[in-house]
C-alpha positions as CSV (number, residue, x, y, z in Angstrom):
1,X,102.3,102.2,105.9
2,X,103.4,105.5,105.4
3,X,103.8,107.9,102.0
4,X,107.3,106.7,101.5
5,X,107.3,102.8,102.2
6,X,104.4,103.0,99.5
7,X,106.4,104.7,97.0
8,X,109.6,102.3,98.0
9,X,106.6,99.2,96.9
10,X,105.9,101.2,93.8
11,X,109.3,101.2,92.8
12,X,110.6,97.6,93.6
13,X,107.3,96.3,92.2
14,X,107.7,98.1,88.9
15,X,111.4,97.1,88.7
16,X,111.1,93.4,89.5
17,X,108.6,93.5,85.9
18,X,112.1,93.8,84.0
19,X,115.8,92.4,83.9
20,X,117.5,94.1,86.4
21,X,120.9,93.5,83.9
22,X,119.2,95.6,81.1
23,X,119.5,99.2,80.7
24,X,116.5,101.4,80.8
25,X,116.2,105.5,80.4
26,X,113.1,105.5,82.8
27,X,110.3,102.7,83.6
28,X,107.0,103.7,83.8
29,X,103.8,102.2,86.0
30,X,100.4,103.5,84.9
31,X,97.7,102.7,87.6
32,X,94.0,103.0,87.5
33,X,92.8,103.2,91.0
34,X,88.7,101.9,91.2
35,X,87.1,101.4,94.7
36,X,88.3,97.7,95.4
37,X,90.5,97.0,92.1
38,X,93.2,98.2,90.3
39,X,94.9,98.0,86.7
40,X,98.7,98.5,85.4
41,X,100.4,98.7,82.6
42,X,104.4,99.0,82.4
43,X,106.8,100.3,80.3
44,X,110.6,100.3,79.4
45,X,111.6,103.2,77.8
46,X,115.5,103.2,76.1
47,X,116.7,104.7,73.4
48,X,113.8,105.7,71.8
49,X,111.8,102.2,72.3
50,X,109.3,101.6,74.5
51,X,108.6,98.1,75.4
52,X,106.5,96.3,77.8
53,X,107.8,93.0,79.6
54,X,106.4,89.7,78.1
55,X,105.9,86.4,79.8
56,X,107.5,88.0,83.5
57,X,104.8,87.1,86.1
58,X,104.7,88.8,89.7
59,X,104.6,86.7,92.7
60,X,101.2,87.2,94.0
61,X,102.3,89.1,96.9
62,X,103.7,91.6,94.6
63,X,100.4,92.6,92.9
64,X,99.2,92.6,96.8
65,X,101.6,94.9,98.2
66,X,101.4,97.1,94.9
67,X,97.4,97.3,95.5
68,X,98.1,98.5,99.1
69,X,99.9,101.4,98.1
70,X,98.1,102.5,95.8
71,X,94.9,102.6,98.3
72,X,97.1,103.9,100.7
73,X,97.9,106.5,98.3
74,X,94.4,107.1,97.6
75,X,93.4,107.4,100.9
76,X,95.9,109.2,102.4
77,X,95.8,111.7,99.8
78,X,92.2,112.5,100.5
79,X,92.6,112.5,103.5
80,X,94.8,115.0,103.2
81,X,94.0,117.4,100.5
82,X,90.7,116.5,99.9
83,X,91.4,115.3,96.3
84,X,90.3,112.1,95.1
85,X,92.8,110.4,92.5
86,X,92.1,107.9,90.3
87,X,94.8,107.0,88.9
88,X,99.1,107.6,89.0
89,X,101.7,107.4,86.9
90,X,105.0,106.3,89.3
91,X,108.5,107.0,87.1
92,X,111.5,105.6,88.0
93,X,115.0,106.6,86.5
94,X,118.3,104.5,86.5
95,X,119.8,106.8,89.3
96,X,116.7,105.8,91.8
97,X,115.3,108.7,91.3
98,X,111.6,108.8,90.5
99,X,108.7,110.9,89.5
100,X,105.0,110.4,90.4
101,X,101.4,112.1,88.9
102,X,98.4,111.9,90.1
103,X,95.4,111.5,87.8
104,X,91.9,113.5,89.3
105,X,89.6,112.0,86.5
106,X,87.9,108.7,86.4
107,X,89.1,106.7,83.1
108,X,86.7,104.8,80.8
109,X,87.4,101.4,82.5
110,X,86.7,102.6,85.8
111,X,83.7,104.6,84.2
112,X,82.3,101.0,83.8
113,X,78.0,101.0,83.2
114,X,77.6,104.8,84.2
């Protein structure tokens, strides 16, 4: 995998969460990024509303590819730069275009016991 194919799986994994027929002004995936698991919210922002999608379920391979990239994100990123992330927020707009931020502090759910 490289940087782009795991931005590609960001994208079409945050899509498929909503009616491709339905207009949006951006969609938003917020990731939390632990040492073996991950968690996600998304979002549908439009005119003003932000709604999340109710009763769509992901194939399984979905959440699978999606956990991929973000590790590989992880990963490679460190690798990199030396900078551990914890978390992203991937934004895509209705042009393709997207937007991604990296979070460098550990939330309260991946905080856990400590």
């Amino acid at each position: 995998m490289n940087t782009e194919q795991a931005y590609n799986i960001l994208g079409n994994v945050l899509f498929a969460h909503f009616d491709p027929d339905e207009p949006f002004d951006k969609l938003e995936l917020i990731m939390e990024i632990g040492d073996g698991a991950t968690s996600r919210q998304v979002w549908k922002h439009f005119n003003g509303v932000n709604t999340q999608p109710i009763g769509k379920r992901l194939p399984l391979q979905a959440g699978a590819d999606l956990r991929k990239a973000a590790f590989f994100l992880r990963d490679n990123l460190l690798e990199t730069s030396n900078e551990q992330i914890w978390g992203l927020v991937f934004t895509l707009y209705p042009d393709s275009s997207f937007n991604i931020e990296y979070t460098y502090e550990k939330s309260d759910w991946l905080k856990g016991g400590e």
